[in-house]
C-alpha positions as CSV (number, residue, x, y, z in Angstrom):
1,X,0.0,0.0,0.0
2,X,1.3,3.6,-1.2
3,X,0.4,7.0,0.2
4,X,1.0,10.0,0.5
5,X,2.8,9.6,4.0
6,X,4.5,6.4,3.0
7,X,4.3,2.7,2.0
8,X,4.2,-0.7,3.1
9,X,5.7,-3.8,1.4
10,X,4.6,-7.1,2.2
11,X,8.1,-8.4,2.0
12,X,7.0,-12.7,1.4
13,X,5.0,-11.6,-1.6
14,X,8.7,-10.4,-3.2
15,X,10.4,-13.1,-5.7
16,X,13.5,-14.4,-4.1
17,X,16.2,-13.5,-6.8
18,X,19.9,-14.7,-7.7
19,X,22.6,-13.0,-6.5
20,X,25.7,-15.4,-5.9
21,X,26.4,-18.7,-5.5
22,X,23.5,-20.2,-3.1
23,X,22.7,-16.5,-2.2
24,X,19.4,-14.5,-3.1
25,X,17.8,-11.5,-2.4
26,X,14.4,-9.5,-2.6
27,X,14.3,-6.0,-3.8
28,X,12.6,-4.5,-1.4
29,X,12.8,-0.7,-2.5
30,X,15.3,1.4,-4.4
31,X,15.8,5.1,-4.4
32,X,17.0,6.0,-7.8
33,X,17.6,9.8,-6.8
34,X,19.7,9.0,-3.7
35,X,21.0,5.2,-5.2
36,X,20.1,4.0,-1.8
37,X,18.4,0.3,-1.5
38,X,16.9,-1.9,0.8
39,X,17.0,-5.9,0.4
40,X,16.4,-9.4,2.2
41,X,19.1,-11.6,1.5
42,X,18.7,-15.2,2.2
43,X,21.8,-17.7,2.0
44,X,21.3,-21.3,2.0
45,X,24.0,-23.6,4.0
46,X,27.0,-23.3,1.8
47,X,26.2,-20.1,0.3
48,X,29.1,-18.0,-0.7
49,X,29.3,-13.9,-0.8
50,X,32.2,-12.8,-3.0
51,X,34.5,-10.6,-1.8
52,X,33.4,-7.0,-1.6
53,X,34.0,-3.2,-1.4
54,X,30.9,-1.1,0.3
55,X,30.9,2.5,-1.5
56,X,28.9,3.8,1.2
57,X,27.7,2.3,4.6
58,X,25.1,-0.1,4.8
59,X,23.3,-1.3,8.1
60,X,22.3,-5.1,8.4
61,X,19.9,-7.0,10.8
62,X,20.1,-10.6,10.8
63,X,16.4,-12.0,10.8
64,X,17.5,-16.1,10.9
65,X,20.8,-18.0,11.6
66,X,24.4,-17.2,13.0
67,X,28.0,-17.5,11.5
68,X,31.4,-15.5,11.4
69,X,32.2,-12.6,8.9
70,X,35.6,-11.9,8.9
71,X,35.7,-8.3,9.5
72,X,32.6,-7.6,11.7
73,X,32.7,-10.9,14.0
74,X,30.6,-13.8,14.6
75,X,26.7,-12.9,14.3
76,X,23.2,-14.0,15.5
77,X,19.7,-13.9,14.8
78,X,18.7,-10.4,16.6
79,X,22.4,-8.9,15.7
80,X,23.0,-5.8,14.1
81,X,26.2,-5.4,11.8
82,X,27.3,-1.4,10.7
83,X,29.2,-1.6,7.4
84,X,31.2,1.3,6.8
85,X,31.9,3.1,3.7
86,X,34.9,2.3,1.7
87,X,34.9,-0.8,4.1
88,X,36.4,-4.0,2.3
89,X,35.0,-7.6,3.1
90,X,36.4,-10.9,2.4
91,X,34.3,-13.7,0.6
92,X,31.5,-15.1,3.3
93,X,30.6,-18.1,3.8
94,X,27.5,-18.9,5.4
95,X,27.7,-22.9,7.5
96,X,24.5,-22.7,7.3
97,X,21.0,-21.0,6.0
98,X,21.0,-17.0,7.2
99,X,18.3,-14.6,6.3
100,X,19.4,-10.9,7.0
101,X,18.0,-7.2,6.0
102,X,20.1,-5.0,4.4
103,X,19.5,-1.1,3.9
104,X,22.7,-0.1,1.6
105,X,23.1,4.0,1.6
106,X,24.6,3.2,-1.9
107,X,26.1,0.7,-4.0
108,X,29.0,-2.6,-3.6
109,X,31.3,-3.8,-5.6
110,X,31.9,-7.6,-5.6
111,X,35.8,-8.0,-6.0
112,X,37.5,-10.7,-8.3
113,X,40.7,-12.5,-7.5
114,X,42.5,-9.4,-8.4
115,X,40.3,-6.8,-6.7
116,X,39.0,-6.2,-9.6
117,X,35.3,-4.9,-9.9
118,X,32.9,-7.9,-11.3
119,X,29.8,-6.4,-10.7
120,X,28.4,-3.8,-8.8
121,X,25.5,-4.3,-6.8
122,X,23.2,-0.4,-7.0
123,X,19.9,0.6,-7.9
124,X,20.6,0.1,-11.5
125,X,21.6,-3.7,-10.8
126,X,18.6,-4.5,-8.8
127,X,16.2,-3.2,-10.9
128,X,17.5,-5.0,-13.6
129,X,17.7,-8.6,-11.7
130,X,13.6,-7.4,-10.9
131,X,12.7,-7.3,-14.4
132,X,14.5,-10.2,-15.5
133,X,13.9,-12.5,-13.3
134,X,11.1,-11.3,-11.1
């Protein structure tokens, strides 16, 4: 529901959609004039997060499961994680299935071997993955 003095999203009506390897996410808004985006990501036991770089902060709360990030520490349902801008994140593995909410002030890059920018993960991106595969 839209008005004028906001909106609501009923979040389990959103398609799950690829992201990486045994990792997907819903869309759950994007702000085109700020590049600012909001998104569930849901990792199923053996799911793998490349390497990143966060262009600007991003908050995260984890909704379901636990396991260790390398640069934040070990994490919990009911934990809150502040990603910094600039910050740079080694690949993440998730043991086992974690669903987390994730309000990004602005885009990622996912890193290759190199450093080397593979993708970037903004409003552009995620609208795209919407309309192709949701």
């Amino acid at each position: 529901m839209t008005s004028s003095g906001g909106a609501t999203v009923h979040c389990d009506e959103l398609p799950w959609l690829p992201l990486a390897q045994g990792v997907d996410i819903r869309v759950i808004r994007t702000v085109p004039e700020t590049g600012a985006f909001s998104v569930m990501v849901r990792s199923a036991p053996g799911g793998l997060l490349p390497r990143h770089r966060h262009i600007e902060s991003a908050e995260i709360y984890i909704v379901k499961g636990r396991g260790v990030h390398n640069q934040t520490g070990a994490f919990r349902e009911g934990d809150y994680i502040a990603e910094h801008k600039g910050a740079l994140h080694d690949e993440l593995l998730f043991p086992e299935g974690v669903e987390l909410l994730m309000v990004c002030a602005g885009p990622s890059e996912f890193l290759g071997p190199d450093d080397d920018v593979v993708a970037v993960m903004d409003v552009a991106m995620l609208e795209g993955l919407s309309k192709r595969f949701g």
